[in-house]
TIPA-445932 format. One record per residue (C-alpha): residue in one letter; x, y, z. Coordinates in pm, whole numbers, plus 50000, padded with zeros to 5 digits. Last residue first. Layout:
aXYZ ...
This chain:
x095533797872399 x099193811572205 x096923821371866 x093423819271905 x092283852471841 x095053859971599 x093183859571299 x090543882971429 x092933904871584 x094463910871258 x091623919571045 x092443952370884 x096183943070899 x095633909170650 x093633933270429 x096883958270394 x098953928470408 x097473910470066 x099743883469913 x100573866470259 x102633829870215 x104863831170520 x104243836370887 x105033801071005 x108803786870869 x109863761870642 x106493761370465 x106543728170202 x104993713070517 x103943731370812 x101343714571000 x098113737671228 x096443730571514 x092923742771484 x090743758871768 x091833752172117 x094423723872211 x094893695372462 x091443673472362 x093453647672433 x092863634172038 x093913667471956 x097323673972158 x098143636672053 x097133647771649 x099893673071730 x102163653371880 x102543630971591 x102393655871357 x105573666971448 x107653655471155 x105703675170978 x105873705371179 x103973721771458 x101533748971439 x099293762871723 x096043780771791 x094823784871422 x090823793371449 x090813806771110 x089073834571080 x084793840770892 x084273876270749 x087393885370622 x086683884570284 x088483850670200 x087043831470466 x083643840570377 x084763827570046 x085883798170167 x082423790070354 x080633797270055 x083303777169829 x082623744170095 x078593750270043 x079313746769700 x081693720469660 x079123699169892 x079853694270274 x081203675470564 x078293653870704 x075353661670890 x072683642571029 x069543660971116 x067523655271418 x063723668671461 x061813678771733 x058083675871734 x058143681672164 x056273649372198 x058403630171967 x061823643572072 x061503646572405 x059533612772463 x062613593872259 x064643594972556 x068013597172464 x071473573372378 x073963576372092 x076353551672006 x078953567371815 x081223578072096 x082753607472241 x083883626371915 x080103621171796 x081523634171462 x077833652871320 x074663662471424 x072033691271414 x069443684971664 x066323711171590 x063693726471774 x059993719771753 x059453726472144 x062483733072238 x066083716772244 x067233707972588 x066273674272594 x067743658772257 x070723676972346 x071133661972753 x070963624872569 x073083640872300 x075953650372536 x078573618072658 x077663599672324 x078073626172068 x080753653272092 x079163669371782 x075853682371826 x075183721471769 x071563722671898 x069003745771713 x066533764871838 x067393763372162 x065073770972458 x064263809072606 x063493820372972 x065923847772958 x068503835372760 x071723829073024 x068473812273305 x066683792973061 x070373776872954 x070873769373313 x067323754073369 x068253732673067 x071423717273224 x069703712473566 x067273692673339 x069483671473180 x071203671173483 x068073656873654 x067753630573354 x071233609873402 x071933585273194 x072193549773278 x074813526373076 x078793536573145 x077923556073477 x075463583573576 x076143601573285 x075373635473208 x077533649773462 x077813688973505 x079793702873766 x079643743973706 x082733744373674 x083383713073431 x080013727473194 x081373764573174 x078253781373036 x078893807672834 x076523836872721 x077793865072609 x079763855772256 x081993881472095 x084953859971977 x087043869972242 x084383857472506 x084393826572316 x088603830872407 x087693832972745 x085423805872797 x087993783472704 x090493799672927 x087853796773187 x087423755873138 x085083727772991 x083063754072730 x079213750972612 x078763784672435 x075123795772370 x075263816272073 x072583840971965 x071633841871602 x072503874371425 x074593853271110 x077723869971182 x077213857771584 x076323825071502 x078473817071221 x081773825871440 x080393805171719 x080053777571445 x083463780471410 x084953777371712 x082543749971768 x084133728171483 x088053732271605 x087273738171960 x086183771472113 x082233763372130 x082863730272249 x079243720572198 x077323757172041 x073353758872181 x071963779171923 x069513806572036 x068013816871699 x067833855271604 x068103857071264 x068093823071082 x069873788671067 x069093760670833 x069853733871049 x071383715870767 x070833712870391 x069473744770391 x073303757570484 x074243779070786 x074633749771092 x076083718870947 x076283731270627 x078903761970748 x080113736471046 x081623713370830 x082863741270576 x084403758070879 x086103718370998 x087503704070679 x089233735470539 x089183758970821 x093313751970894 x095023753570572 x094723793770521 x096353797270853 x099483775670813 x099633789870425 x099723829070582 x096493847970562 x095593877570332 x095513862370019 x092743835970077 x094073806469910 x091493798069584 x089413765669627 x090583729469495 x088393699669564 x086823697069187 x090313696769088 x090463659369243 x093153659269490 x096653642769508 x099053657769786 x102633664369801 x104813676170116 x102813660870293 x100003657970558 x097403667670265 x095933630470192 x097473606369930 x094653579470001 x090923580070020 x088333574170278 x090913596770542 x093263618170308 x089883626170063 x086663621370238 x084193599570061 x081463601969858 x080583572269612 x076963569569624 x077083611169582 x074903620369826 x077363646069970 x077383657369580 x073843675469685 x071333676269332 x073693658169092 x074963632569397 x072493604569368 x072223606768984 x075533582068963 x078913589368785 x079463616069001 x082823602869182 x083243623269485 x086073633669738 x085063657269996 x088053674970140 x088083710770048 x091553721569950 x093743754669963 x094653766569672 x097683791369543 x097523790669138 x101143781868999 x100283751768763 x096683755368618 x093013754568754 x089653761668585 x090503740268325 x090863702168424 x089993674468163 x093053656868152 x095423657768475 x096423689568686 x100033695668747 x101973716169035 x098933738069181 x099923750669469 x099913749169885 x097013751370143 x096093716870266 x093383699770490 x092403662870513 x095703641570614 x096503611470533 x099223591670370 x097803555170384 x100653528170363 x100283492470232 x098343507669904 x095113506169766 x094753540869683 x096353535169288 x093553508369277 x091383541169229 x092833545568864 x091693507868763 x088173513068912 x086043509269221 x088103483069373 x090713501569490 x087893524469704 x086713493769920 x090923488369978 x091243518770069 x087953523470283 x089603489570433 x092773501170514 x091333531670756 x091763508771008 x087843503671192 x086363527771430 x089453533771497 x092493521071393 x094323550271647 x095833572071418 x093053567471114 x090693581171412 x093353610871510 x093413619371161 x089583616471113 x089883643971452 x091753674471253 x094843681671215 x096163703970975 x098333715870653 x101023733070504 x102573750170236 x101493712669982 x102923711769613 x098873702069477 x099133676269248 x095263676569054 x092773660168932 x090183657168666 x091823627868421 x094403609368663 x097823619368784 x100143590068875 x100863588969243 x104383605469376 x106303578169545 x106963576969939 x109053590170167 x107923582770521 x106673600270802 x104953576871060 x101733580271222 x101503550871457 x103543553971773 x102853592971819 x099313587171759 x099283574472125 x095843552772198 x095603554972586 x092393575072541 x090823546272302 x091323517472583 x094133494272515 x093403458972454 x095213456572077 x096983489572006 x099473477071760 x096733460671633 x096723480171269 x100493482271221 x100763457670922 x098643482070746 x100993511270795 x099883546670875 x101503580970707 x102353613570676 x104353622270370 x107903632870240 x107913629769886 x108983611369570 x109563607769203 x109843651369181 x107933671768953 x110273687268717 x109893723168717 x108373740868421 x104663743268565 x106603756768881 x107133785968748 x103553804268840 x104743802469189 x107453826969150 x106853846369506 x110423840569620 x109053812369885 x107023792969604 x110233792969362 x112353782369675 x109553749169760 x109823741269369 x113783739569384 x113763722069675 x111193692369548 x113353692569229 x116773686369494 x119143715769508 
């Protein structure tokens, strides 16, 4: 049996805590892009881009462990859209974050490499940790928050996301969670929530903590009791989410879907009022440069009509381009724009009258802090908050998976096994796992 098999069988028979006397292993299976691959999609528009042709999975060398991190053996993982960006060289090859990062210091230049494994979710265990660490040893089952930070300036000692040298781990940085091994700083690491399997405890990761600051936190929209909160792709892989925040948090969800069986599983969820934006015809855009304001306001008389006369509070913004012109409009008086992702494009376009007459206010927002990322873990964790897991492929599937995302193909999360021959494995707690069953499944087979 090869060291990586003989960790992956001490995991499966419930011995994690022996893998602190198992060789670690020279190399492993990982996820990756190549640099001398990075116009292989010259002259092609974005939605022709096929991740299939340029995430590869290679064996490459385990990375030496540095002071305050971690090797995490990695159960599995999950797609979200930075993977599909890396895929595709866009907005720029991910090769130059690495090679930004190299030159911080001599243990960075390990990131500087002609490959980039990446990947920005995991759920696996603790193999080593470096100098320095002590809340974590060899055998605890994590999962892993993906904001990377360095803390050597003030910037970040009050909110680490304005740390000057934030970045996200498996996209900014290298040696992400689409492998069989990952390197994370312990600072990342999070306990596994016992009652779900390692596919579904790896798939909230990037995107609940995203939509937790993005939508619960003070350092985002702030969200209270009874706010009408107009949700973007309310069943996707943030939206799901902040649907979930919504209702737990007694605001009242407004669910922007693009089909019934969308609309079905927001239904599922326990939101009321949907509006199905392909059915009902809406179209922003009069072409590539002129918006157009009518739908704006057909879009807003619709809302009106589901809440009874009432505006947003707060706007979940994430496609972007296509929907922040109609955003900026249908937020009221003194309402809120919460932003992040602009899957559709970064170049945003409104009319500035809205927002300046009407005192409204947009707030960028971007991953989250340690803090905000253990809230949104823990909510996890008690049953509260579900993963979103719709479907799981394996690693030598990623390709298809991070096609299914980038063509917007998929609800929720889809999940990566790694380490995890097989979904359904990895659940410490069944009597918890049975209470909220239905909850976890919600999204499973849409």
């Amino acid at each position: 049996m090869t060291q990586l098999g003989e960790i992956q069988q001490a995991i499966l028979t419930g011995e994690s805590a022996a893998v602190g006397s198992l060789p670690v292993p020279e190399s492993y299976r990982g996820v990756t892009v190549h640099a001398d691959e990075v116009d292989m999609f010259e002259g092609l528009e974005s939605r022709d881009k096929d991740p299939r042709k340029s995430l590869h999975v290679d064996d490459v060398p385990v990375p030496e462990l540095g002071p305050g991190e971690a090797l995490v053996a990695v159960m599995a993982s999950a797609i979200n859209y930075n993977t599909v960006w890396t895929s595709i060289f866009e907005p720029i090859p991910t090769f130059k974050f690495l090679k930004k990062y190299g030159k911080l210091s001599p243990l960075a230049k390990r990131h500087d490499l002609p490959y980039h494994v990446v990947g920005s979710d995991l759920s696996g265990v603790v193999l080593r940790t470096g100098v320095g660490v002590h809340n974590w040893k060899p055998g605890d089952e994590v999962v892993a928050h993906c904001l990377n930070v360095e803390l050597e300036s003030p910037d970040g000692h009050n909110d680490t996301m304005l740390d000057t040298e934030q970045r996200i781990w498996g996209f900014e940085t290298n040696f992400g969670g689409l492998a069989e091994i990952a390197l994370v700083k312990a600072n990342q690491l999070m306990p596994k929530p016992d009652h779900l399997t390692w596919e579904e405890a790896a798939s909230p990761g990037l995107v609940n903590s995203t939509a937790y600051r993005q939508l619960v936190s003070r350092n985002g929209a702030d969200m209270k009791q009874g706010d009408v909160v107009l949700i973007w792709g309310a069943s996707g892989g943030l939206g799901s989410y902040a649907t979930q925040y919504a209702l737990n948090g007694g605001a009242i969800p407004v669910c922007v879907v693009s089909s019934p069986e969308k609309a079905a599983i927001c239904r599922k969820l326990g939101a009321e009022l949907i509006i199905d934006r392909s059915a009902e015809g809406y179209k922003f855009w009069k072409n590539d440069t002129e918006q157009d304001p009518k739908e704006w306001q057909r879009f807003g008389a619709r809302i009106r009509e589901l809440t009874g006369g009432e505006d947003p509070d707060i706007v979940f913004e994430h496609p972007g381009r296509e929907t922040f012109g109609a955003s900026v409009y249908a937020a009221r008086k003194g309402g809120t724009i919460v932003t992040c992702a602009s899957t559709s494009g970064y170049m945003h376009q409104y009319d500035n009258r809205y927002l300046w007459m009407n005192l409204k206010r947009i707030i960028g927002s971007h991953f989250a802090n340690y803090r905000e990322s253990w809230e949104a873990n823990r909510l996890i964790a008690k049953g509260l908050i579900h993963p979103t897991l719709s479907k799981t492929y394996s690693l030598d599937e990623t390709g298809q998976a991070a096609l299914d995302v980038h063509r917007n193909a998929h609800q929720g999360k889809v999940g990566v096994l790694a380490l995890a021959p097989q979904e359904g494995l990895g659940v410490r707690d069944e009597e918890k796992r049975a209470k909220h069953l239905e909850g976890i499944n919600a999204f499973r087979g849409a």
